[in-house]
C-alpha positions as CSV (number, residue, x, y, z in Angstrom):
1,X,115.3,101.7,105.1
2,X,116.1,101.5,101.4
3,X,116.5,105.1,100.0
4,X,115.2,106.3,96.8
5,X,116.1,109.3,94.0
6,X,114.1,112.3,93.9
7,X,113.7,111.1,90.1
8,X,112.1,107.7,91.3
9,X,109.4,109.5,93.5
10,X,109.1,111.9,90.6
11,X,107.6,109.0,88.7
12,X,105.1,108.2,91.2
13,X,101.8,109.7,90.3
14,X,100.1,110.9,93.4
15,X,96.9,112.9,93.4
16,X,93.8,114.2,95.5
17,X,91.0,112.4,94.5
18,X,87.5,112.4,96.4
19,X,85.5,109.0,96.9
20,X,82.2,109.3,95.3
21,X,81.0,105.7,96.2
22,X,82.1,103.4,99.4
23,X,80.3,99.8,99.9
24,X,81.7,96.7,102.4
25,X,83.1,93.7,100.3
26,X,81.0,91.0,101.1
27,X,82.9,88.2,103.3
28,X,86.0,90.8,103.9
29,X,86.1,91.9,107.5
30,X,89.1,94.9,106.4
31,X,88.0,95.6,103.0
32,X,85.9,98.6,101.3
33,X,84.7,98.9,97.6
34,X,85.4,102.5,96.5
35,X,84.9,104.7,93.6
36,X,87.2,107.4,93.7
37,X,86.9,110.2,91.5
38,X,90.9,111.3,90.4
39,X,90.3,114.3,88.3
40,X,90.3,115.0,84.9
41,X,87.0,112.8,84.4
42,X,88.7,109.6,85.3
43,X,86.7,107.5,88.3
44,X,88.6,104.6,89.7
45,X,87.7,102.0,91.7
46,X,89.8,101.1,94.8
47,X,89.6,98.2,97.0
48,X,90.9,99.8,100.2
49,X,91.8,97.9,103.6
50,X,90.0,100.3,106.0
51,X,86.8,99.1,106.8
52,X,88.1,98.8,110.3
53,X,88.9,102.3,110.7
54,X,85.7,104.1,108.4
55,X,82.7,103.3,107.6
56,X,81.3,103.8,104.1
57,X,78.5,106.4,104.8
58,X,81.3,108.5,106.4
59,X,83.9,108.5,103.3
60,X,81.9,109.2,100.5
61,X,82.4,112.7,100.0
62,X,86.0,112.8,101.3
63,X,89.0,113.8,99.8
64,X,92.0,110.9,100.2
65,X,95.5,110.8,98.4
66,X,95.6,108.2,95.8
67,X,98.6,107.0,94.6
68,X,97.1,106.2,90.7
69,X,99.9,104.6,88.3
70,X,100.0,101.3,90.7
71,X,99.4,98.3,88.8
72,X,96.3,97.1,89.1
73,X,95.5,94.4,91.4
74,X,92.6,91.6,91.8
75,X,91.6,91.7,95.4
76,X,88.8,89.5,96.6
77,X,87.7,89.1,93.1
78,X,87.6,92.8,92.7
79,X,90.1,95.0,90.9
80,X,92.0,98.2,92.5
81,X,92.8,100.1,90.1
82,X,95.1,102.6,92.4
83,X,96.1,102.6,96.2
84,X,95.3,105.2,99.2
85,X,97.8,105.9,101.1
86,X,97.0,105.8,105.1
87,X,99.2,105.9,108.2
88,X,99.4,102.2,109.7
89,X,98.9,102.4,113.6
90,X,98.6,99.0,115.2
91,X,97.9,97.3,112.1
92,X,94.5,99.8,111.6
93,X,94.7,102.5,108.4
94,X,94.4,106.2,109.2
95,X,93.8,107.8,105.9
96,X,96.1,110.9,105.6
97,X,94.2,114.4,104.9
98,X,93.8,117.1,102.8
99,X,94.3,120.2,104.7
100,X,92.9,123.3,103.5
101,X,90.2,120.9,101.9
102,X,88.1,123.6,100.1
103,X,90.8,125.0,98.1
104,X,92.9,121.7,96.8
105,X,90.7,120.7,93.7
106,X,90.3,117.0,92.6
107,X,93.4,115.6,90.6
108,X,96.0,118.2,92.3
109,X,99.1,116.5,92.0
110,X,101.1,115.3,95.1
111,X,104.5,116.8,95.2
C-alpha cells in the first residue's frame, strides 16, 4: 500500500453531506442518481454504485461522507460531481456513517 503525507490528505476535501434526492439510473443494475446536499447551500449531484446495497426511498434523508473536490466524472451519461465513500465487502458498498447523527451538521469537515 502506497503511503501518503498528512499534507496530501490535508488537501482532500471531505464533508457530511445529507442526500436530499435518490432515483435508479435507468439500464444500470449498481447505479443511483443522487442529490446530495454538502453544506453551505451547495447541492451536488452524485452518481453512486450502491443500488445493490440501498434503495432510494431509504437514503434520502441520510447523512453520507462525500469526498467533494474529485473531478467530476460522466457516468452513464450522468455527471458526479463528488464521490461517497463506502466500505467495499464482496464487491457490494456499505456506506460509512455518521455517528452521533443529530449533532454533526451538514458540510462538517472530515478530519
Amino acid at each position: 500500500m502506497e503511503k501518503i503525507s498528512y499534507d496530501y490528505f490535508s488537501r482532500l476535501d471531505i464533508r457530511v453531506g445529507k442526500v436530499i434526492e435518490a432515483s435508479r439510473i435507468e439500464r444500470a443494475r449498481k447505479l443511483l442518481l443522487l442529490k446530495v446536499d454538502i453544506g453551505g447551500g451547495e447541492v451536488r449531484q452524485i452518481v453512486a454504485g450502491i443500488a445493490e446495497t440501498y434503495s432510494p426511498e431509504e437514503l434520502v434523508g441520510r447523512k453520507v461522507i462525500v469526498l467533494a473536490n474529485i473531478e467530476p466524472r460522466k457516468i452513464f451519461g450522468y455527471e458526479s460531481q463528488g464521490m461517497l465513500l463506502a466500505a467495499d465487502v464482496e464487491g457490494k458498498a456499505y456506506l460509512l456513517k455518521v455517528d452521533k447523527e443529530d449533532q454533526v451538521p451538514v458540510g462538517a469537515r472530515v478530519r
